[in-house]
C-alpha positions as CSV (number, residue, x, y, z in Angstrom):
1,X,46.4,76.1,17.8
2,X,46.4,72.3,16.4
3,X,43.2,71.6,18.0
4,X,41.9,74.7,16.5
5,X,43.0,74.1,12.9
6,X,41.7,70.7,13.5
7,X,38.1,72.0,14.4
8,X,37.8,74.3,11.6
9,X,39.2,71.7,9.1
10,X,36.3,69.8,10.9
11,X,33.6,72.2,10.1
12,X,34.6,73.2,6.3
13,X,34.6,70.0,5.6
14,X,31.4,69.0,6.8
15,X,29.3,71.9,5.1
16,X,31.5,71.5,2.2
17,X,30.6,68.1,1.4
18,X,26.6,68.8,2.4
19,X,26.4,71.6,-0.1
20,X,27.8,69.4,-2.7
21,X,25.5,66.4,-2.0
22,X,22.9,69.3,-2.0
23,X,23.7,70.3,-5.1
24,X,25.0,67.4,-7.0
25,X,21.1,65.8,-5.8
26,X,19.6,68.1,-7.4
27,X,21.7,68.6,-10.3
28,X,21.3,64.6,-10.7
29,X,17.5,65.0,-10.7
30,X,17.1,67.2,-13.1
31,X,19.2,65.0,-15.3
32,X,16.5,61.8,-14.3
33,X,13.7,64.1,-15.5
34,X,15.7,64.9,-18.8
35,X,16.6,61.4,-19.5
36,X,12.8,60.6,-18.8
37,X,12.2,61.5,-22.0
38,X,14.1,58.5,-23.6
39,X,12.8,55.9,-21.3
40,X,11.6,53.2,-23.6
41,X,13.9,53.7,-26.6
42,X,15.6,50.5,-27.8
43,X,16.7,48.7,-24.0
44,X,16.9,51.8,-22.4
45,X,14.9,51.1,-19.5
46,X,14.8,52.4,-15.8
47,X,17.7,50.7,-14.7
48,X,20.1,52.2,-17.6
49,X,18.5,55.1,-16.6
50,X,19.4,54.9,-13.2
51,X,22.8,53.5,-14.2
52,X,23.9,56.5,-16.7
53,X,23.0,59.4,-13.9
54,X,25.1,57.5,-11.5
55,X,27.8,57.3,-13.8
56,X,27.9,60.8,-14.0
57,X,27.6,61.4,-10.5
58,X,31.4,62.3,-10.4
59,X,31.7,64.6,-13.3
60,X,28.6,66.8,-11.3
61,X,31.2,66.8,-8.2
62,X,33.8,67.8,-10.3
63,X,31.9,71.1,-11.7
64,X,30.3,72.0,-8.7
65,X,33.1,71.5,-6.1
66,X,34.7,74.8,-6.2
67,X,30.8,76.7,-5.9
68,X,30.2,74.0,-3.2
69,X,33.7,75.0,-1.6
70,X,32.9,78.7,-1.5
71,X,29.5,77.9,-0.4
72,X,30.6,75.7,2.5
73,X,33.4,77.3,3.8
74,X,31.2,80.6,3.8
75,X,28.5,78.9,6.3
76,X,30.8,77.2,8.1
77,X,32.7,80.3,9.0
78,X,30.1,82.3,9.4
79,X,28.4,79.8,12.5
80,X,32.1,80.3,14.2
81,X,32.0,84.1,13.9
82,X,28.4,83.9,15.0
83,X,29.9,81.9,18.4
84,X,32.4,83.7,18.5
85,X,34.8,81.2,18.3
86,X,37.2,82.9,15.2
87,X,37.3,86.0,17.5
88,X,39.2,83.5,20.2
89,X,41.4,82.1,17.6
90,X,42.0,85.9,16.7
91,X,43.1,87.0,20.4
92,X,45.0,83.7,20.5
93,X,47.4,84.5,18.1
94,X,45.7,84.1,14.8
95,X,47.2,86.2,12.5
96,X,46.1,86.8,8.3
97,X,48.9,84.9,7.5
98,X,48.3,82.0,9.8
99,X,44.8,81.9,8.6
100,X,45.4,82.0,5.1
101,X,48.1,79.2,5.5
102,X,45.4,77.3,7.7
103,X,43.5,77.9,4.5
104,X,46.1,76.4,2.4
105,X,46.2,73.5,4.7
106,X,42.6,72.4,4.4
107,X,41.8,73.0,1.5
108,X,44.5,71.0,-0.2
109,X,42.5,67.5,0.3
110,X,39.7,69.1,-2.0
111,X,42.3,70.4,-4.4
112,X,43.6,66.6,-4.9
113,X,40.0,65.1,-5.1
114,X,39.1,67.5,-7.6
115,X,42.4,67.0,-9.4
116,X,41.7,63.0,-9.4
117,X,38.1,64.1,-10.3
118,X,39.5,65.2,-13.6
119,X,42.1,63.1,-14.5
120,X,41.2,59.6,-13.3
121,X,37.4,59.1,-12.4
122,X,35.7,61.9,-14.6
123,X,37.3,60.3,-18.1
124,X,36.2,56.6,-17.2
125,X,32.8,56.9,-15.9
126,X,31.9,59.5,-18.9
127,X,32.8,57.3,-21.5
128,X,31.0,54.5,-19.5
129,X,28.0,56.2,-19.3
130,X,28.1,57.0,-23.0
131,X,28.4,53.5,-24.0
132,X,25.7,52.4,-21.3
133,X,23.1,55.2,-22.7
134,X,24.2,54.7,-26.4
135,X,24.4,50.9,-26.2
136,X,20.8,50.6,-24.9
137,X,19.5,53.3,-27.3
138,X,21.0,51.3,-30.2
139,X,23.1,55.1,-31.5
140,X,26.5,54.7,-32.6
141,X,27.8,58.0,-32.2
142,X,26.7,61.1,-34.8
143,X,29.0,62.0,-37.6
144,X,30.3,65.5,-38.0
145,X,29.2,65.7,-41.6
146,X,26.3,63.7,-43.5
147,X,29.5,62.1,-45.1
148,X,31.1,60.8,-41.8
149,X,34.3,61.9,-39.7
150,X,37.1,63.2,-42.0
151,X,40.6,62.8,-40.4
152,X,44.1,63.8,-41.0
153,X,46.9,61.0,-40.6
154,X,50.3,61.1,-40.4
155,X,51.6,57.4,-41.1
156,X,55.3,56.8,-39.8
157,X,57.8,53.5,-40.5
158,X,59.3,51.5,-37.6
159,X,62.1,54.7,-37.7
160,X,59.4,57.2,-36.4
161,X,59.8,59.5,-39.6
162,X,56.8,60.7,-41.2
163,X,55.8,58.5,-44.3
164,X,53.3,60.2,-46.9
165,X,49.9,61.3,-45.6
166,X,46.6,59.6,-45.2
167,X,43.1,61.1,-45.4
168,X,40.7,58.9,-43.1
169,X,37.0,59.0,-43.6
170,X,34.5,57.4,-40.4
171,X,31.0,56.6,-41.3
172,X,30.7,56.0,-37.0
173,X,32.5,55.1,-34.1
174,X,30.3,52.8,-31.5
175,X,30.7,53.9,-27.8
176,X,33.0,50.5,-27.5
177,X,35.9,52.9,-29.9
178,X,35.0,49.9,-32.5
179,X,35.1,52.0,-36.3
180,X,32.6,51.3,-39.1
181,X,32.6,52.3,-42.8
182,X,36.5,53.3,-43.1
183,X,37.8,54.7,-46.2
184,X,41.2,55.3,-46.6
185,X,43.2,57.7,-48.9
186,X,47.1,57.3,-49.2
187,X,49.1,59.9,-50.7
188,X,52.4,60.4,-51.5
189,X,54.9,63.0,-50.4
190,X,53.9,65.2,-53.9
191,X,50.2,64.6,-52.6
192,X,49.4,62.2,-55.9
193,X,46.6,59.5,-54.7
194,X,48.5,56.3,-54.4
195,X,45.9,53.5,-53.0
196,X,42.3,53.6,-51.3
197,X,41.7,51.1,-48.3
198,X,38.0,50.7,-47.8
199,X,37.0,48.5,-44.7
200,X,33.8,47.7,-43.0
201,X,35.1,47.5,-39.5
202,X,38.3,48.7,-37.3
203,X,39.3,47.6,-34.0
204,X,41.9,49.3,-31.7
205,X,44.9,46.7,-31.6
206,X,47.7,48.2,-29.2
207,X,49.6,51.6,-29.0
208,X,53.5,52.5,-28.8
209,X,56.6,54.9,-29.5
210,X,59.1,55.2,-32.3
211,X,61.3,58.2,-32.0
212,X,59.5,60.1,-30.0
213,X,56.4,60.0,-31.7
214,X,53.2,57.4,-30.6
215,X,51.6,55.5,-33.0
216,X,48.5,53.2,-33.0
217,X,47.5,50.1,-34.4
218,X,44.3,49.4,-35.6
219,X,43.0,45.8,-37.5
220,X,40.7,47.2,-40.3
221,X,38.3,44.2,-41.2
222,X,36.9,43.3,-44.5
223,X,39.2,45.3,-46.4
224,X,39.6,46.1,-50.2
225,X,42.9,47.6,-51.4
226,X,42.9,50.0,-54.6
227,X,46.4,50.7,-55.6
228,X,47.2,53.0,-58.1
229,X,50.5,52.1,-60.3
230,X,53.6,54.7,-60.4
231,X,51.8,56.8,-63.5
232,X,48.4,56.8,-62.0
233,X,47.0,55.2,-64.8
234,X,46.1,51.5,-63.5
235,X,44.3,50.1,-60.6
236,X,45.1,47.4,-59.0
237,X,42.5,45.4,-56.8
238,X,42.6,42.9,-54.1
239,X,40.4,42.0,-51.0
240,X,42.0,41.0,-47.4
241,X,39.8,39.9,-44.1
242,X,42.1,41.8,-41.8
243,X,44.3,44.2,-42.3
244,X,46.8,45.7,-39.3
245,X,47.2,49.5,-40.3
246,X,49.8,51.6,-38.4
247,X,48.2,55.3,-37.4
248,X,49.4,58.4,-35.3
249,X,45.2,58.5,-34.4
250,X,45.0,57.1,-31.1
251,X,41.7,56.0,-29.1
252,X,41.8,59.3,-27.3
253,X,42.3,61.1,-30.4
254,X,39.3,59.0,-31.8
255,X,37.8,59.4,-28.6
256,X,37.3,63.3,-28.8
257,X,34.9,63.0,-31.5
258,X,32.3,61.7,-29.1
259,X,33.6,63.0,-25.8
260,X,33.3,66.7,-24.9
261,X,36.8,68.1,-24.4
262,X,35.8,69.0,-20.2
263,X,34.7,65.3,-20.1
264,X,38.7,64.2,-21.0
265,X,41.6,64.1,-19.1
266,X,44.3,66.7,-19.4
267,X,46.1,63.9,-21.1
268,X,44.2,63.1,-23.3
269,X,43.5,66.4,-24.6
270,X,47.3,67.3,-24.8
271,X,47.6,64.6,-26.9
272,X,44.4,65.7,-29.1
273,X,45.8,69.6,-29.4
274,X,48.9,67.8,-30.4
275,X,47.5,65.9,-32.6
276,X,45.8,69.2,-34.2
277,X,48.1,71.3,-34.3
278,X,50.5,68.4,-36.5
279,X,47.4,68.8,-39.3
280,X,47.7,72.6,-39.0
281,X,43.8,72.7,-37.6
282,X,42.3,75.0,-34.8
283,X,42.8,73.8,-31.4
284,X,41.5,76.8,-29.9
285,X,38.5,74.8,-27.7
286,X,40.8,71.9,-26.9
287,X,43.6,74.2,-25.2
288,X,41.3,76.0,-23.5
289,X,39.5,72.8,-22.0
290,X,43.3,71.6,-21.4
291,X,44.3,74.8,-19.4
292,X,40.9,74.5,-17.7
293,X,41.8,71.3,-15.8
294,X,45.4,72.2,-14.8
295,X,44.1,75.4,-13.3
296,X,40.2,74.5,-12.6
297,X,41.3,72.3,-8.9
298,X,43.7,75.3,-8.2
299,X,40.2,77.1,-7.8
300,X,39.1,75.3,-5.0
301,X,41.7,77.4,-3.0
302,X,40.2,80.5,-4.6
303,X,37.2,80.3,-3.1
304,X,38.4,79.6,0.0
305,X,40.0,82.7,-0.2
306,X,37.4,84.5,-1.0
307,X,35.0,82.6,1.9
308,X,37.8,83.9,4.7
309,X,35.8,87.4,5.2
310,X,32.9,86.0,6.6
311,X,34.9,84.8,9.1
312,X,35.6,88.4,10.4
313,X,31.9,89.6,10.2
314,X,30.1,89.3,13.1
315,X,26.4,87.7,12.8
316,X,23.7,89.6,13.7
317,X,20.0,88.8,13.2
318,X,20.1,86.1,10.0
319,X,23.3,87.4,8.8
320,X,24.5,83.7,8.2
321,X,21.3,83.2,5.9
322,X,22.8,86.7,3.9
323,X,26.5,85.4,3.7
324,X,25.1,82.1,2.2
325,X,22.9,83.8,-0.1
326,X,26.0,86.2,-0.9
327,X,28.2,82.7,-1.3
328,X,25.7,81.7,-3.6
329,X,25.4,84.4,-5.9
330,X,29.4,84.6,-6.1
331,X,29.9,81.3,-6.5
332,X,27.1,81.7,-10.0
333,X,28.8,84.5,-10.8
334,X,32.5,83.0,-11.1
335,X,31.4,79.9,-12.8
336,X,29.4,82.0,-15.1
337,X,32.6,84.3,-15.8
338,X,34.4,81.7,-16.1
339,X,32.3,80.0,-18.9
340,X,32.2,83.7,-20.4
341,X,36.0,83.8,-21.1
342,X,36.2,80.5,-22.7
343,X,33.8,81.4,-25.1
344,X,35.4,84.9,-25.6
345,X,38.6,83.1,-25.9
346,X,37.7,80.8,-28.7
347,X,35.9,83.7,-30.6
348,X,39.1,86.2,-30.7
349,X,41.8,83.1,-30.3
350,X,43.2,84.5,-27.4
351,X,45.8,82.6,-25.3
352,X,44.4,79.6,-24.0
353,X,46.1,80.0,-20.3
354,X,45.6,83.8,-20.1
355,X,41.9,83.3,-20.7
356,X,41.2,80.4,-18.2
357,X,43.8,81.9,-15.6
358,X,42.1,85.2,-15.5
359,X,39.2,84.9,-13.9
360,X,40.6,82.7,-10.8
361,X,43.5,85.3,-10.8
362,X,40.4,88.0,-10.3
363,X,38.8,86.1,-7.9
364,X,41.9,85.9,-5.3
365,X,42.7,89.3,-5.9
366,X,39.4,90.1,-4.8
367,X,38.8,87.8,-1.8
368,X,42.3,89.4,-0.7
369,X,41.3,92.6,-0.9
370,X,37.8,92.1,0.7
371,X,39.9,89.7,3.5
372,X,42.2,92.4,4.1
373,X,39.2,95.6,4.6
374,X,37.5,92.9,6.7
375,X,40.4,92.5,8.9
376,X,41.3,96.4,9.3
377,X,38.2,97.0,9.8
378,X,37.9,94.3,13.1
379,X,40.7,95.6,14.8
């Protein structure tokens, strides 16, 4: 039985990883046509072409590997029905339960590359493609009003406690995380304006902890102080070359601005929806994007569910060519549902983990069912 497991490990694996360099090729072309487009801009030449789509090689992987999995697994189990070689395994010993832990068993090296997908290569090599494509442009990173970024700031002492509040205003952020055109507005704890910090540029210093809560440090640079006395009725002006300003905004937080939330790490977007939900703003998209990659690898076992079937069916004139084709169009139609309820999420606010867990929970429900008929129906 060993051997056998083994041998079909063997054989998922093999069709699973030629569907995805199928598909991420293709998906990686069309890219190289769209960036075509740019070719010439500023530096941006063939090579940072080239460069940026290989960057994003990993986050194509990540997106497609569940489809790929089903797809796979689907062909791969349909050529051993066609040989016959699942009805041996079957009269063997083979129950449903063996096979489904069998299932379990193999497809929990995909789950863990997908899971380190997500949270260690997908975050690094989409910010460095950003800063290789927006570097070589000459872009800096768009501003969500004509006005710039506008952030909330919670400033705390060395005690952790929340001191006053800060408005921030960004003119841009450059892919590096550097800041230019700050403006600063400090209020007090009855909301009166106390000073404006204008700077021309911020860099990212070093992070840490007090109490519980993080805090960042960022050196603003050409900086001009506007203090406003006790009353409010004079202003007090002076000019600085540095300036080390204490924040809760980390470079993830900062980071979200230019990074989609699926392009961050689960990390990094807890600490955004966080980070939201302190300035009592929507974080609807952000907890749906973090849910999304605790639960998105989980789906690679899904599909492998819902592949086991074909495994039972026995091929008969181009019947693998119709499983694959079926693969295909379920494998669409979950990523495509999937999408669907994110989007329907965000519109009616729904529960960010009831909306991203429903339509994997549909998906094994239904490969069980379909894996059980199949089964009765071999006997």
């Amino acid at each position: 039985m060993r051997v056998l497991r083994r041998y079909m490990a063997r054989q998922i694996y093999l069709h699973v990883g030629f569907v995805l360099f199928g598909f991420v090729g293709l998906f990686a072309f069309v890219d190289l046509v769209a960036e075509m487009r740019d070719l010439g801009k500023g530096a941006y030449g063939l090579t940072e072409v080239l460069t940026f789509i290989g960057l994003r090689l990993p986050g194509m992987s990540y997106e497609l590997m569940p489809v790929a999995t089903l797809i796979g697994a689907v062909w791969a189990l349909s050529q051993m029905a066609g040989a016959s070689e699942f009805t041996v395994a079957r009269a063997s010993g083979m129950g449903p339960l063996q096979v489904l832990g069998t299932v379990a068993r193999i497809g929990l090296p995909l789950v863990l590359v997908t899971a380190i997908l997500a949270e260690l290569v997908l975050p690094v090599t989409e910010s460095r493609a950003l800063q290789v494509r927006a570097g070589a442009i000459g872009s800096t990173g768009g501003a969500v009003l004509s006005s710039g970024y506008w952030l909330r700031d919670h400033p705390t002492d060395e005690g952790g406690r929340i001191v006053g509040h800060r408005v921030i205003n960004l003119q841009s952020m450059a892919p590096d995380r550097s800041l230019r055109g700050i403006i600063v507005y400090e209020f007090q704890n009855d909301l009166g304006l106390s000073a404006v910090i204008r700077a021309e540029a911020g860099i990212f210093l070093q992070t840490g902890s007090a109490a519980g809560r993080e805090y960042s440090e960022w050196q603003l640079l050409g900086v001009r102080f506007q203090t406003l006395d006790g009353d409010r009725r004079q202003v007090q002006m002076r000019t600085l070359d540095s300036f080390v300003l204490r924040s809760s905004l980390s470079p993830a937080t900062l980071g979200a601005l230019m990074v989609k939330p699926e392009q961050m790490s689960a990390r990094e977007l807890y600490l955004y929806v966080d980070y939201l939900r302190q300035g009592k703003q929507l974080a609807g998209r952000y907890e749906i994007a973090f849910w999304k990659k605790l639960i998105y690898p989980v789906a690679v076992w899904v599909m492998l569910v819902l592949a086991l079937p074909a495994a039972y069916l026995q091929a008969r004139g181009g019947a693998v060519g119709l499983k694959v084709f079926l693969a295909i169009v379920a494998g669409v139609a979950f990523h495509l549902v999937n999408s669907l309820f994110s989007h329907l999420g965000i519109l009616n606010t729904w529960p960010a983990s009831v909306v991203v867990l429903l339509p994997s929970l549909f998906a094994l429900l239904l490969g069980l069912a379909i894996l059980w008929r199949a089964q009765r129906h071999s006997l």
